[in-house]
N, C-alpha and C positions, 0 to 999 in steps of 0.2 A: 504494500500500500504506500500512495506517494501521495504528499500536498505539496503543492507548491506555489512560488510570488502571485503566481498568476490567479492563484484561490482555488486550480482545479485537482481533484483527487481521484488516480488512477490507479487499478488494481493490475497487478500482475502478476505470473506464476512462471515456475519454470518450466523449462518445456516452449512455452512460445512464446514469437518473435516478436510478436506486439501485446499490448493492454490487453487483459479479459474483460475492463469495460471501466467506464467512464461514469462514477459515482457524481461530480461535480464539474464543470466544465469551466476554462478558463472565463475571466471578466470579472470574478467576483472578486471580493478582500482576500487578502492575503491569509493562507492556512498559519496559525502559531504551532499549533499543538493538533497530533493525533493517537488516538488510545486507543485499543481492544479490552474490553472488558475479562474478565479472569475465563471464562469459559468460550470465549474466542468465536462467540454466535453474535455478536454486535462491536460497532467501535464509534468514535465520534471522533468529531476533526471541532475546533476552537477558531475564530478567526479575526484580523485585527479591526474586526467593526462592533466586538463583542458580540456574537454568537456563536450559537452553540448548535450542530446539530448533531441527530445517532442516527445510526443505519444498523439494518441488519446485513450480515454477511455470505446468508444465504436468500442472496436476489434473485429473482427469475426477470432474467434480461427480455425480450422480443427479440429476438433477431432478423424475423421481417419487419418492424416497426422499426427498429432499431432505437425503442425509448431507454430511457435509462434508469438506475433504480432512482428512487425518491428517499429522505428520509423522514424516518416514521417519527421523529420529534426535530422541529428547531423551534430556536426562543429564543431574544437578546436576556445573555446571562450579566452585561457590564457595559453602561455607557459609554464608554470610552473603545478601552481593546480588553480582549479576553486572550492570555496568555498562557494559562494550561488548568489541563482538568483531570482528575482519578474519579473511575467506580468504587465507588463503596461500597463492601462486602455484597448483597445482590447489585447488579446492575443498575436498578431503579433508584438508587441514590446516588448523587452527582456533587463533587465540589469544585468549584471555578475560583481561577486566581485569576485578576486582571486588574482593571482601572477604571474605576467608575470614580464621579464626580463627588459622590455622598461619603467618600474611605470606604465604603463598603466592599473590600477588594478581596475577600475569599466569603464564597456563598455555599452554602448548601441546598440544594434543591432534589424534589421529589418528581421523578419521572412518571409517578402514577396517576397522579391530581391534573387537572389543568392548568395551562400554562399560567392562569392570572394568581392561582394560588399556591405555586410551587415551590417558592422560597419558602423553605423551612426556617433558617436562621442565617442570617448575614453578619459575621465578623466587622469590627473598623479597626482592622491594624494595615500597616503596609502603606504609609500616607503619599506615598510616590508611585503607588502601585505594586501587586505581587507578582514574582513572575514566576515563580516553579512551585508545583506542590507535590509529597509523596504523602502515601496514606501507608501506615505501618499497623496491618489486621491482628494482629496478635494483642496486641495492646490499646489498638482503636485510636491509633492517633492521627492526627491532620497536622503534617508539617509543612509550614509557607515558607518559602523565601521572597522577598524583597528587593528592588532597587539597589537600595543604599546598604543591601550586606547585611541584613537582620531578618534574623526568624522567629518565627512564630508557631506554638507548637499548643495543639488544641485536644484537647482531650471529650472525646465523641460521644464517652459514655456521659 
């Protein structure tokens, strides 16, 4: 899987000489961050206009049509740019690190709910923005990085 400047995300495998197809196509914002979730049936790409979208990884393409897959959720997760995202423990929970205007720069949100109410809880640390997050499942933590070289380190439970 590839994002690239251009905003577009293309799947490839080995064995052939070209794309197995065209998740997103160039024009859009620029891709930051892309993930697979732990059981490797869905992934999301992040992008610098802060959004967020997921796909499934078992798409049925058209090949007479030649349409392409869609994703089964986007949302803007960060007014500004959104700059990486971890699944949390099931897939359906989501935390973004980016730049939003409010500090609100590492979110959590639920993939189940609808989009207007799927911010679970939003952090304000990171006042320049965050840019990396890992999620450590054994112990339930959410650890951010930062701009300016500081992290932030959240305890889930």
């Amino acid at each position: 899987l590839t994002g690239a400047q251009d905003g577009s995300v293309r799947m490839f495998e080995w064995g052939h000489a070209q794309q197995i197809t065209c998740f997103r196509s160039g024009g859009n914002s620029r891709v930051t961050r892309m993930r697979f979730n732990y059981q490797g049936n869905k992934f999301g790409i992040v992008d610098a206009d802060g959004y967020i979208s997921l796909y499934q990884t078992n798409w049925k393409c058209c090949p007479l049509t030649g349409t392409s897959p869609k994703p089964y959720l986007t949302w803007q997760c960060h007014n500004k740019t959104a700059n990486d995202f971890v699944f949390i423990s099931s897939s359906s929970l989501i935390a973004t690190a980016g730049f939003s205007s409010d500090n609100r720069n590492i979110c959590l949100w639920d993939t189940l709910v609808s989009p207007t109410n799927s911010l679970v809880h939003a952090f304000v640390c990171h006042d320049s923005g965050a840019t990396v997050l890992a999620y450590a499942p054994k112990h339930q933590l959410l650890i951010s990085g930062g701009r300016k070289g500081f992290t932030c380190v959240i305890d889930l439970r």
